[in-house]
KEBAZA-580421 format. One line per field, with one value per residue (C-alpha): y, z, x. Coordinates in pm, 1 decimal. Each point is the difference from the previous one (the first is absolute). Layout:
% residues N
y	(Y;...) .
z	(Z;...) .
x	(X;...) .
This chain:
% residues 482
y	(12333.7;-135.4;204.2;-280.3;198.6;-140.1;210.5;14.6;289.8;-15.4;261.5;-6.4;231.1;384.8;-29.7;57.3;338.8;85.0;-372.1;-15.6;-279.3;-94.8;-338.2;-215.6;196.5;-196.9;167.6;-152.8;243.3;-102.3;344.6;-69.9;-199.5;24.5;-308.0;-255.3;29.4;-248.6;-177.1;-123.7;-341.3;-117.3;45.8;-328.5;-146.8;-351.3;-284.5;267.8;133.6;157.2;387.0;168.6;325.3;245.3;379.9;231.1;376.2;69.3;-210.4;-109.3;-311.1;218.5;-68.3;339.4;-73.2;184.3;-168.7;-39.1;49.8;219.5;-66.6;174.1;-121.6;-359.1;-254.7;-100.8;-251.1;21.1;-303.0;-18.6;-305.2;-44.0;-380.0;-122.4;286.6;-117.0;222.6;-60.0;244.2;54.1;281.9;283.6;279.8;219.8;-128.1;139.7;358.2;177.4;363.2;190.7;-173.6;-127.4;-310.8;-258.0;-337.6;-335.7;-299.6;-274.7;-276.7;-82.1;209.5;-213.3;-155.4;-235.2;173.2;80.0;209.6;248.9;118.9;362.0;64.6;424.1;160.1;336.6;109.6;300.3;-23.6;9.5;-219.0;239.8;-14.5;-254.5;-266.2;-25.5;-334.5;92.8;-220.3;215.9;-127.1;-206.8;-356.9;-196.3;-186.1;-391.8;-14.3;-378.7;94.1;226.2;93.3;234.5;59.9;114.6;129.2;35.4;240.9;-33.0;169.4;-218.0;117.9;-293.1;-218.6;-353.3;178.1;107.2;-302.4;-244.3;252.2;-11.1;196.6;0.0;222.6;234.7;316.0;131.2;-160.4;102.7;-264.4;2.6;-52.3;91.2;-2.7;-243.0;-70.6;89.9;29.9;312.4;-78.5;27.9;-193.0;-7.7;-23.6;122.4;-151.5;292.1;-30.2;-128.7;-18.4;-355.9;-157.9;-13.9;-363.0;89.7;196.9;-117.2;230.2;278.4;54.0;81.4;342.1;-42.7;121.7;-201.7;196.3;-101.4;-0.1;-278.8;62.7;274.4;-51.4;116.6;-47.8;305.9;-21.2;-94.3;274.6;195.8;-167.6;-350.7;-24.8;-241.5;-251.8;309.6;247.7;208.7;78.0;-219.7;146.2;-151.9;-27.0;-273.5;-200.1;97.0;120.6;32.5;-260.8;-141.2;-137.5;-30.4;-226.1;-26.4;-418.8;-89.3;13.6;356.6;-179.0;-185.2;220.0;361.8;15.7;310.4;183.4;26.0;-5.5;278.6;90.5;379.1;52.0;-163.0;-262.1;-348.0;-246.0;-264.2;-344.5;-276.3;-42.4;307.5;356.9;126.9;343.1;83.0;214.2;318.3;145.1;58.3;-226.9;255.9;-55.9;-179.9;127.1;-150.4;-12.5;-78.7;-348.4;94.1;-278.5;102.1;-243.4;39.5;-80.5;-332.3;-253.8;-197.6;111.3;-236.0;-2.1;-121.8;184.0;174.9;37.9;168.9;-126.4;242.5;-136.2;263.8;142.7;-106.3;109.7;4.2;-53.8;-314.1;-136.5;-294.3;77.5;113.5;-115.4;232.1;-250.3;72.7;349.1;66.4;-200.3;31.3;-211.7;-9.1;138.7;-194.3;-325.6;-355.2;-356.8;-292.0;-371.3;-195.8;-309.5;-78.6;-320.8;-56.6;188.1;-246.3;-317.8;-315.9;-73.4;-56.4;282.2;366.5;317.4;297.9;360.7;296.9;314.2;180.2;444.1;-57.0;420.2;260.0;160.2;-124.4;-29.8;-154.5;-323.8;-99.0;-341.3;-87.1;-365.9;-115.4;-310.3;-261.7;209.2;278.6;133.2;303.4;114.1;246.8;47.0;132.0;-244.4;129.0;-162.5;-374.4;-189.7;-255.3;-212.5;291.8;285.5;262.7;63.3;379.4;234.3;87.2;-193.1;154.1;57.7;-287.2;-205.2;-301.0;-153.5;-354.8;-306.9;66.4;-283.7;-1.1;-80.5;369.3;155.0;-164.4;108.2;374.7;-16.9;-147.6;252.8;246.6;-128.0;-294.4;-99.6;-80.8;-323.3;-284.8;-131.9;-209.5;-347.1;95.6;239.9;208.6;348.5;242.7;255.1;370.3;242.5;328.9;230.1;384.9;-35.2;-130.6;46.2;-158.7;-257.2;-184.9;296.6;110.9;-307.9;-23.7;335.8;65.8;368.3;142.6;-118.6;-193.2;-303.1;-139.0;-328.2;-292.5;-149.3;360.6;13.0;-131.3;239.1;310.1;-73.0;-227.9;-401.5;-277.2;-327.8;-371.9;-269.3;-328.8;-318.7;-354.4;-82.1;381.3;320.2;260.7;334.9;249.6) .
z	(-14104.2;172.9;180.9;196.5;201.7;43.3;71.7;-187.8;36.3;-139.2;-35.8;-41.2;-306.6;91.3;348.9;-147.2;-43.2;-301.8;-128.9;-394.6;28.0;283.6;114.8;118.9;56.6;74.9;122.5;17.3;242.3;264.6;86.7;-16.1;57.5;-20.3;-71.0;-260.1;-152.0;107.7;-209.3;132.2;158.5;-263.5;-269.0;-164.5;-61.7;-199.3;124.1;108.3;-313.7;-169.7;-59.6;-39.6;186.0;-300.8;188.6;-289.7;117.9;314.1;-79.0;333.3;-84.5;-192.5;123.8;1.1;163.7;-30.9;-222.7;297.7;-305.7;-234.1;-348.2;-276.7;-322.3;24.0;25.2;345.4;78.2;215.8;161.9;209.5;154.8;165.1;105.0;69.5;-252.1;-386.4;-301.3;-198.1;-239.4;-138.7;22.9;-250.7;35.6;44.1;378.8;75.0;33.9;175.1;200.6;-168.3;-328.7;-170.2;-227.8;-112.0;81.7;-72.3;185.3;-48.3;200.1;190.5;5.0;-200.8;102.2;328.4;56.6;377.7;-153.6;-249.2;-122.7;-157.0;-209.6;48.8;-256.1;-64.1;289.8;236.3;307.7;346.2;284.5;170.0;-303.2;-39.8;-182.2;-52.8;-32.8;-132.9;-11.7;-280.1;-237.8;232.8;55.5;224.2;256.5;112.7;399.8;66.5;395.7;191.3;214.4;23.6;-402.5;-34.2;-269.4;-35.0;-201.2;-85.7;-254.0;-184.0;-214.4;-265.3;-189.4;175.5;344.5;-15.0;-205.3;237.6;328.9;128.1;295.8;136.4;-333.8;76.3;-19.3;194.2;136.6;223.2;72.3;228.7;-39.2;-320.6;103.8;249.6;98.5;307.3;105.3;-81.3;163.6;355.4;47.7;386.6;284.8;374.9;292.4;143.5;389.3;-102.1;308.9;130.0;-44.4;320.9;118.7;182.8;-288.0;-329.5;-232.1;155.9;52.5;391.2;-54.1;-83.4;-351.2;-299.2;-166.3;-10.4;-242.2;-117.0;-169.8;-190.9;-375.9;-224.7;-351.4;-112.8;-248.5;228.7;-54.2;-362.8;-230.9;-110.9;-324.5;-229.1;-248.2;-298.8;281.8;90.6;322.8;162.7;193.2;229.3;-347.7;-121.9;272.9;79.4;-328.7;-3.9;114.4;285.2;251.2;394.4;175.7;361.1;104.5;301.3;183.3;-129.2;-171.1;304.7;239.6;-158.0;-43.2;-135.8;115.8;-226.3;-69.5;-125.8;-145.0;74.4;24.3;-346.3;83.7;-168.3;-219.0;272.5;-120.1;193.5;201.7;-84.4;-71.3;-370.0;-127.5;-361.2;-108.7;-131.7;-333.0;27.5;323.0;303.4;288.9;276.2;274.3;370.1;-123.8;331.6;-98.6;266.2;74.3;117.7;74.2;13.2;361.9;-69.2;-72.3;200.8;-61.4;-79.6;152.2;-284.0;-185.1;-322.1;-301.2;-320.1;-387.3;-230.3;-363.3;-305.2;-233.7;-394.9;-131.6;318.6;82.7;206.0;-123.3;319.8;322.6;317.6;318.9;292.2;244.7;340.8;-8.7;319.5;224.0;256.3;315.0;281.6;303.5;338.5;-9.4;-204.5;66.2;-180.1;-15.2;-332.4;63.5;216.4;29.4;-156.7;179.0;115.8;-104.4;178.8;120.9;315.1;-16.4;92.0;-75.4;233.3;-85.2;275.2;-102.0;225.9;14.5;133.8;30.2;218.1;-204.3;-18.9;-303.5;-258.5;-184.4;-329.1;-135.9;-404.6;-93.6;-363.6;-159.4;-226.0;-268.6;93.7;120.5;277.8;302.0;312.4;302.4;351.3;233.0;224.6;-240.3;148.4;228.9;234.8;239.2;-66.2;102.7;-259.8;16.6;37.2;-291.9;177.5;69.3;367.4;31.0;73.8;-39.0;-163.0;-134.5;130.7;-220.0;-275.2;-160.1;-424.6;-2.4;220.8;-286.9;-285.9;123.6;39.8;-360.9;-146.4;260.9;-211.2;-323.0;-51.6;-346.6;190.0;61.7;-41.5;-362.3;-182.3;78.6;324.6;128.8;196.7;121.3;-13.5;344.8;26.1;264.8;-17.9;346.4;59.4;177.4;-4.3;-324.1;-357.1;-24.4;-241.4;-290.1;69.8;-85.1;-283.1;-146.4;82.9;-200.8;119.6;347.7;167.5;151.4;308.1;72.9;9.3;291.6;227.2;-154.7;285.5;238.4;-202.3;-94.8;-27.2;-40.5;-29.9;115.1;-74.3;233.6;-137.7;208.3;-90.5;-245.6;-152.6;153.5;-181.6;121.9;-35.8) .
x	(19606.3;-321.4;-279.0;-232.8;-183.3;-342.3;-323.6;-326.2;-208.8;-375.4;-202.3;-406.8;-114.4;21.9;223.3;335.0;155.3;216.2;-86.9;42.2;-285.2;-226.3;99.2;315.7;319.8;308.3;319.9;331.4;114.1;-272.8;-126.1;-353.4;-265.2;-427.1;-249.5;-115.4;-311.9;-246.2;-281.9;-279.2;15.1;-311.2;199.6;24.8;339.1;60.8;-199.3;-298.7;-182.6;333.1;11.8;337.2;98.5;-35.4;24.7;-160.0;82.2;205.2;322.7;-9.9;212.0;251.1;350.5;272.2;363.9;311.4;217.9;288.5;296.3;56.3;-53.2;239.8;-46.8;37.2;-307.3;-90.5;-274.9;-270.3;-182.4;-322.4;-90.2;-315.7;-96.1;-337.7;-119.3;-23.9;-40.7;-337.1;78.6;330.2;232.3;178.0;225.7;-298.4;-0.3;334.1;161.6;260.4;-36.2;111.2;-90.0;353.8;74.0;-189.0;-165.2;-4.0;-160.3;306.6;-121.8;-345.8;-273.3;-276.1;-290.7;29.5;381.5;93.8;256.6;64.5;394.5;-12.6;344.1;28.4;273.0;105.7;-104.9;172.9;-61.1;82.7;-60.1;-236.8;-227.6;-315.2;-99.2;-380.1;-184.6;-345.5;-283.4;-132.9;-129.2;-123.6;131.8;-269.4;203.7;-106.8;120.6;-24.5;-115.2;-128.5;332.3;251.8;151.8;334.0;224.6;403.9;203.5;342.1;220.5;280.6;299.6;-74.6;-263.8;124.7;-10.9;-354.7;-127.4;135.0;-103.3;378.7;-119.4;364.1;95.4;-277.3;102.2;-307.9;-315.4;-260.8;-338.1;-297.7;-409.0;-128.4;-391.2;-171.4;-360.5;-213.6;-368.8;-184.4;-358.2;-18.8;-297.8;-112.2;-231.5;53.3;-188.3;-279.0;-82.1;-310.4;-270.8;-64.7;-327.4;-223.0;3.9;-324.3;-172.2;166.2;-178.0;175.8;387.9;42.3;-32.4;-364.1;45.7;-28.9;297.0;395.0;286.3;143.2;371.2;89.4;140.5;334.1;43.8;251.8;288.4;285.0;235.2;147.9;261.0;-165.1;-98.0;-230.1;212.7;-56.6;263.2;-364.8;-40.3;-246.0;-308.2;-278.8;-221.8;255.2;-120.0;-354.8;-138.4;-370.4;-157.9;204.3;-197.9;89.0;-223.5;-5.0;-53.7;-113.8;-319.8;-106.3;-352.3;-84.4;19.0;-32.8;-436.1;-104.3;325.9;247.9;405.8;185.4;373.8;73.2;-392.5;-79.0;-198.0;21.5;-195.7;-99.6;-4.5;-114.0;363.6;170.4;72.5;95.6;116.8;126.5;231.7;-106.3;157.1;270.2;99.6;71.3;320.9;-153.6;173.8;-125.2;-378.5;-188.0;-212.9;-338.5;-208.4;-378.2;-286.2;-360.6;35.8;-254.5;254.4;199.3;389.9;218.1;386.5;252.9;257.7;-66.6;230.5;63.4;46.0;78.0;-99.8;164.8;-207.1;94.8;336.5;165.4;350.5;-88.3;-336.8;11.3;-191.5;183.7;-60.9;35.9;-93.3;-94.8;-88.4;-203.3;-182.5;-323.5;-41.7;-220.7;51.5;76.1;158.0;-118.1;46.5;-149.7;-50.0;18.1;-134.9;-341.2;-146.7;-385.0;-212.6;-300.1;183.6;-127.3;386.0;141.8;223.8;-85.1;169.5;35.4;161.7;116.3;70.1;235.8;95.3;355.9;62.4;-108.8;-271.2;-394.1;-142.3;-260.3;30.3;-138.7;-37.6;71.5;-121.3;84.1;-133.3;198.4;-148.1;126.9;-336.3;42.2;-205.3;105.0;-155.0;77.9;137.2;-307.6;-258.1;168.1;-199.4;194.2;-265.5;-264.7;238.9;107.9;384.6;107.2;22.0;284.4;334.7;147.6;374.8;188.2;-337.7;-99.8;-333.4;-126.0;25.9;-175.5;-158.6;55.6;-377.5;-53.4;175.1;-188.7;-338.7;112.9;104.7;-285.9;-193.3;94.7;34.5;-264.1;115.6;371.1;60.3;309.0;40.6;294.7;92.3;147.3;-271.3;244.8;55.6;271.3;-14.5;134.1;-83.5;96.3;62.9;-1.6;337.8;336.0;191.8;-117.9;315.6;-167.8;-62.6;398.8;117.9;-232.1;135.0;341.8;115.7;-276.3;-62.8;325.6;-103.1;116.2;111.3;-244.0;145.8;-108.6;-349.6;-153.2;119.4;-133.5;-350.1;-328.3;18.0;-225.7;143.3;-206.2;-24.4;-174.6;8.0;-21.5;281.8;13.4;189.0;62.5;189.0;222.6) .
């Protein structure tokens, strides 16, 4: 007679009722079910710093299964497979037992160090097929999984020796198999977008609120959920993976732009280093649990629009000692609408050829426009596009709906910059210019497509239509446009 019913029901330590051992209960007759225990995904397996799966107190890989037959007497033998899963320390009757306790034990076959197997000879015994049989991992018997997947196991009960030595599964005379333990994540580690302000494109030391304050993301690191354990069977907590010491340091812009202000996580403000925003961990590390990041300026810098991230460095003796990058966490951007050209001729070059720009305000809505000049070196200077001079005539601080400028001449635009910044001029071997002007209307195409999961950008091909742009005319043998 052969019982093949199939079902594996695993338990995590304290969640099963009337258990004789916390752990893995298999049942022949398929009448219930609960889930594997799960290690944490940083547990090493071979190849990656070896340590073996060695659960100390709560038996949580401890395996109990009815036996499926009844036993009277004669020997029966008992095999558990579990491939993928080695022994790396052997085992002895000690690991075995029956509920209630009857006969005794004898490990025929497998069951040594590197087996995927193990063959228990039980004799004497009286028992029915109701009863259980009790695989123990006590003393404990560190296991080596070879990855970090789903690990089953397989019992079956034979009549003889040869059946269960050779696995004659046909002979069986009951099995039952499923997951044994697995592996999952136990950090969630995350940021979440704020509805940061945007900065003012006509005032960019203030956002458009006229206040110097906004958030920037807010910030998760928790323990996932209950029921994943270190590679020792504890239960894992947020101090196995940010002990003291653990460091989360906001990258971006924060330096550059933040003054005298300052950056804070859940209103503990951070160590500002010349780029960047750190906090440590305190003792012992806390839940994170949607921190708001706050960004305030001193209100006499220039802001800066760009997208601003998090990397989360552990503190020593941590689960995983590597840095995590969060990415894009949040991001700022200005206000309005930006267009830019990359490439200007040399401004006052004794050539034949002369450059001209027009900036147009294709919407329905007036509004300022600001001028950003950058050298080869990288050198910066802003100024309002009312502080350029064509023929003796200032151009308007403001653009009118549906307006456009006059031809601009590249030379118009070099002697605003250096206007207000004397020390600006062209460098490099090519002595050119990159061009961006910034408007108070229309929609900023250029920072959504920049920072998509935070602000959805729209397709290239409809910027024009939806905000400022600067187009380049040259003649002689150059054009350039969009």
């Amino acid at each position: 007679m052969s019982l093949n019913k199939k079902i594996l029901v695993l338990a995590i330590a304290g969640l099963l009722p009337a258990a004789s051992y916390a752990g893995v209960n298999l049942h022949t007759d398929g009448s219930a079910s609960s889930t594997p225990p799960i290690f944490a995904e940083e547990t090493p397996v071979p190849g990656s710093n070896l340590q073996n799966l060695a659960p100390v107190s709560n038996n949580i890989l401890d395996v109990t299964t009815d036996l499926g037959f009844s036993i009277v007497g004669s020997s029966k033998y008992i095999r558990f497979d579990f491939p993928g899963t080695k022994l790396a320390t052997a085992l002895t009757a000690a690991n075995f037992s029956t509920t209630p306790p009857s006969g005794l034990f004898t490990v025929s076959a497998g069951g040594t160090v590197g087996s995927s197997f193990v063959v228990v000879e039980l004799s004497g015994a009286n028992l029915s097929n109701a009863n259980l049989f009790n695989f123990r991992l006590d003393p404990v018997p560190a296991l080596t999984p070879d990855a970090k997947t789903a690990h089953t196991i397989t019992y079956r009960l034979y009549e003889t020796a040869s059946e269960a030595a050779n696995n004659v599964t046909a002979s069986a005379l009951a099995t039952s198999t499923g997951n044994w333990y697995t592996f999952g994540k136990a950090l969630e580690l995350s940021c979440t977008p704020a509805a940061s302000k945007k900065i003012d494109v006509t005032s960019p030391k203030l956002f458009t609120d006229g206040t110097v304050v906004t958030p920037l993301f807010g910030l998760t690191a928790k323990i996932a959920g209950a029921g994943v354990f270190t590679n020792l069977g504890n239960p894992v907590a947020i101090t196995n993976y940010l002990p003291n010491g653990s460091t989360f340091t906001t990258t971006g812009h924060v330096g550059d732009i933040i003054g005298g202000g300052s950056l804070t996580l859940g209103g503990t403000p951070a160590v500002i280093l010349p780029t960047t925003g750190t906090w440590t961990t305190p003792t012992p590390a806390l839940d994170y649990l949607d921190l708001p990041v706050v960004l305030t300026t001193d209100g006499l810098l220039n802001m800066l629009a760009g997208n601003y991230g998090v990397v989360v460095q552990p503190g020593a003796g941590a689960l995983n000692a590597a840095p995590i990058d969060l990415g894009v966490c949040g991001t700022l951007a200005f206000s309005g609408s930006s267009d830019r050209v990359d490439y200007s001729l040399t401004p006052n070059a004794p050539t034949g050829n002369k450059q001209f720009l027009r900036i147009t305000n294709p919407t329905a809505t007036s509004g300022a426009v600001t001028v950003t000049m950058w050298n080869d070196d990288g050198q910066q200077v802003d100024f309002p596009l009312s502080l350029v001079t064509v023929a003796g005539v200032p151009l308007p601080g403001i653009l009118n709906h549906h307006a456009s400028t006059r031809l601009i001449d590249i030379n118009d635009f070099f002697v605003a910059a250096q206007a207000k910044d004397a020390t600006f001029n062209v460098v490099g071997p090519s002595k050119k210019l990159r061009i961006l002007v910034r408007g108070a209307f229309g929609d900023d195409q250029i920072d959504g497509v920049r920072n998509p999961g935070n602000i959805v950008g729209k397709a290239s091909a409809g910027r024009l239509q939806d905000g400022i742009y600067i187009q380049s005319l040259a003649n002689g043998t150059f054009l350039q446009g969009h």
